[in-house]
C-alpha positions in Angstrom: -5.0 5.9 20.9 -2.1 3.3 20.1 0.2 5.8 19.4 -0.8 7.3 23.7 -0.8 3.6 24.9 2.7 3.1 24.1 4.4 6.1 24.6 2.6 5.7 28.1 4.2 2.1 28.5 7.6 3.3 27.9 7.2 6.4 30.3 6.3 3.9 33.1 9.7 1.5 32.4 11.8 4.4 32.0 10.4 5.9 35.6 9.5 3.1 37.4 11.8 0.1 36.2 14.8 1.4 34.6 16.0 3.2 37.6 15.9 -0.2 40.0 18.4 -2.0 37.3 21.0 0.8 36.4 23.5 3.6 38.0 22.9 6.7 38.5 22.0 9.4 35.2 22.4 6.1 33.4 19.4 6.4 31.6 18.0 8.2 28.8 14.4 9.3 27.6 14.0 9.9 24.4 11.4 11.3 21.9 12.3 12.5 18.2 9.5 13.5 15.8 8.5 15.2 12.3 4.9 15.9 10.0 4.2 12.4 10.4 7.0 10.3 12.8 7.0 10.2 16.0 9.4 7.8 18.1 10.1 7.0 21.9 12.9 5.3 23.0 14.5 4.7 26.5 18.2 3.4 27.1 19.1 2.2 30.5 22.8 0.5 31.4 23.3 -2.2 33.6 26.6 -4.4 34.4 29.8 -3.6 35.3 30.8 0.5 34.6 33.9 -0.3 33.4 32.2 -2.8 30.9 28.2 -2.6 30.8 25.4 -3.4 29.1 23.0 -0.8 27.0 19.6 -2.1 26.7 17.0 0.4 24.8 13.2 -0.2 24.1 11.9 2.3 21.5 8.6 2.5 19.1 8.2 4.1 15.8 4.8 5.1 14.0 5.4 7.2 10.5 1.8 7.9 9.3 -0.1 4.4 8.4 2.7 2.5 6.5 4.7 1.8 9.7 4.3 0.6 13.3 7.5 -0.8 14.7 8.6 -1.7 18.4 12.5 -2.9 18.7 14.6 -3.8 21.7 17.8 -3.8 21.6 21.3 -4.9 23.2 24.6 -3.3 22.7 28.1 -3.7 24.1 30.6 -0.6 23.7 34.2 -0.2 24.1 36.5 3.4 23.5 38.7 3.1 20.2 41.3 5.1 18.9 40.8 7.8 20.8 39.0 9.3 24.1 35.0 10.2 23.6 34.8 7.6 20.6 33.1 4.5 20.9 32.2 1.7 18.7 29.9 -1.1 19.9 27.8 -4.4 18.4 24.9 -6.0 19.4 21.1 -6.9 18.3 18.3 -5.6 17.5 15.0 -7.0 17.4 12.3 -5.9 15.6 8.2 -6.4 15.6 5.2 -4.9 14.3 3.2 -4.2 11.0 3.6 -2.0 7.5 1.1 -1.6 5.5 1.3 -1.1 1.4 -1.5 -0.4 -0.9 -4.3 -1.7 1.2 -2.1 -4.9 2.3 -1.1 -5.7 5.6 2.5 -7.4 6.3 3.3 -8.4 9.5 6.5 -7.2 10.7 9.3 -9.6 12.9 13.5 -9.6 12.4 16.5 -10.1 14.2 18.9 -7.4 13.5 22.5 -7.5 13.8 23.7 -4.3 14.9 26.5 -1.8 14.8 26.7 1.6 16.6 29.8 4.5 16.2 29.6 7.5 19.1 31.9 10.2 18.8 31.7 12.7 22.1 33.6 16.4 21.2 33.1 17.3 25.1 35.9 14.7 25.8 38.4 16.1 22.8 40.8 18.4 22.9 37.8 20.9 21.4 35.8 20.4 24.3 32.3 21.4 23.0 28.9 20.0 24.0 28.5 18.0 20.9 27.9 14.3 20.4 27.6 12.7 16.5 26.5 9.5 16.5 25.8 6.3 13.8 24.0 2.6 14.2 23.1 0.2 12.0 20.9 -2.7 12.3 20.9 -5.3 9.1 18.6 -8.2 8.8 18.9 -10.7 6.2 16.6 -13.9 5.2 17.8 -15.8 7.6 17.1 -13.4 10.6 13.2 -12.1 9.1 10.2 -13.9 10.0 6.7 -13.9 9.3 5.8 -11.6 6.2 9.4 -9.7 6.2 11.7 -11.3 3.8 14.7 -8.9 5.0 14.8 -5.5 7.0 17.1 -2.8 7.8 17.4 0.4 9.7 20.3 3.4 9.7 20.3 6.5 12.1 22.5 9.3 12.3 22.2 12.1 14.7 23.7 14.9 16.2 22.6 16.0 19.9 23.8 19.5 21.3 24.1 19.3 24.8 22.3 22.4 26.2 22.2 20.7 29.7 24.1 18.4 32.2 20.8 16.8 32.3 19.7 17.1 28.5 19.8 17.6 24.5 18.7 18.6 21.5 18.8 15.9 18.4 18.8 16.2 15.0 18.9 13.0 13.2 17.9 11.8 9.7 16.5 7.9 9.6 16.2 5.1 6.7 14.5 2.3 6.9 14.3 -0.6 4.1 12.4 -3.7 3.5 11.1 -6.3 1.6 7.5 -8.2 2.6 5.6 -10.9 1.2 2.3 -12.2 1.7 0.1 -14.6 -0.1 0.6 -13.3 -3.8 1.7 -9.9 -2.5 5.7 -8.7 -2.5 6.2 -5.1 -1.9 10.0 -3.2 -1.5 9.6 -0.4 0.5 12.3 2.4 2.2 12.0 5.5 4.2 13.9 8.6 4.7 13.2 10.8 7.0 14.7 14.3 9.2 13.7 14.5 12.3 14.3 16.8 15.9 14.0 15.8 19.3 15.1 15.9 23.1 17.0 13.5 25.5 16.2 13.4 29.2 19.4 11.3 31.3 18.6 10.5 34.9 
């Protein structure tokens, strides 16, 4: 029933809010899953086109151990060479793990750092897009029951429409909680497929 709640909740920014804020089939709907993930996420941009500002709300469930909703905010600029990107930003983190019976409340600030590489704007010109980002939070950043947190995702999405991909990703997430007498070390890996919706 959580997991329903809040994929609905994201549905109705992504329709309803996003839209008012952004430009044109600036936003993206996203939903990846596997045997026992299943995340939402929607991106919208808002500033300047020649210099804007991403802004995507996402939740994660992977069976029992983790329930994670982040926000994040990321600036990107074109290096090297046309259809890569680079960009940095924050991340921030909230929710609950639980290990062996024990519940550890879940809050971090994540610095974050994101790579894009676009093969439709090469000289190879195909409907490719490989992408990286990295979100790192030490001590100083984790609160409540997390001691430090961290979270990598590569992907690959095949553009099969203007309007729309295909992703294939693989995801790690790493932590370390405390609580009371109770310190677990925990990390994920997992592969997951998806879609991408850009209005």
């Amino acid at each position: 029933m959580e997991k329903i709640k809040t994929v609905l909740y994201i549905f109705f920014v992504v329709i309803i809010i996003f839209p008012s804020l952004s430009y044109a089939k600036s936003n993206i709907f996203e939903i990846n899953i596997n045997t026992s993930d299943i995340e939402i996420k929607a991106q919208t941009t808002i500033g300047h086109l020649s210099n804007p500002l991403y802004i995507e709300a996402g939740a994660l469930f992977i069976d029992d151990e983790y329930k994670i909703v982040d926000i994040s905010t990321t600036i990107k600029e074109q290096v090297i060479t046309p259809g890569m990107q680079m960009g940095l930003g924050f991340n921030f983190f909230g929710g609950r793990t639980k290990f062996h019976s024990v519940h550890y409340d879940l809050l971090a600030i994540g610095l974050s750092f994101f790579g894009e590489y676009d093969l439709r704007e090469t000289t190879i010109d195909i409907p490719v897009t490989i992408k990286l980002d990295a979100s790192i939070s030490p001590n100083p950043l984790s609160l409540l029951d997390t001691e430090r947190f961290s979270m990598f995702n590569f992907s690959i999405n095949t553009h099969i429409l203007d309007d729309g991909a295909v992703v294939v990703g693989c995801r790690h997430i790493e932590g370390k909680y405390e609580k009371s007498s109770f310190e677990e070390k925990d990390s994920d890996d997992s592969i997951y497929f998806g879609i991408q919706l850009y209005f």
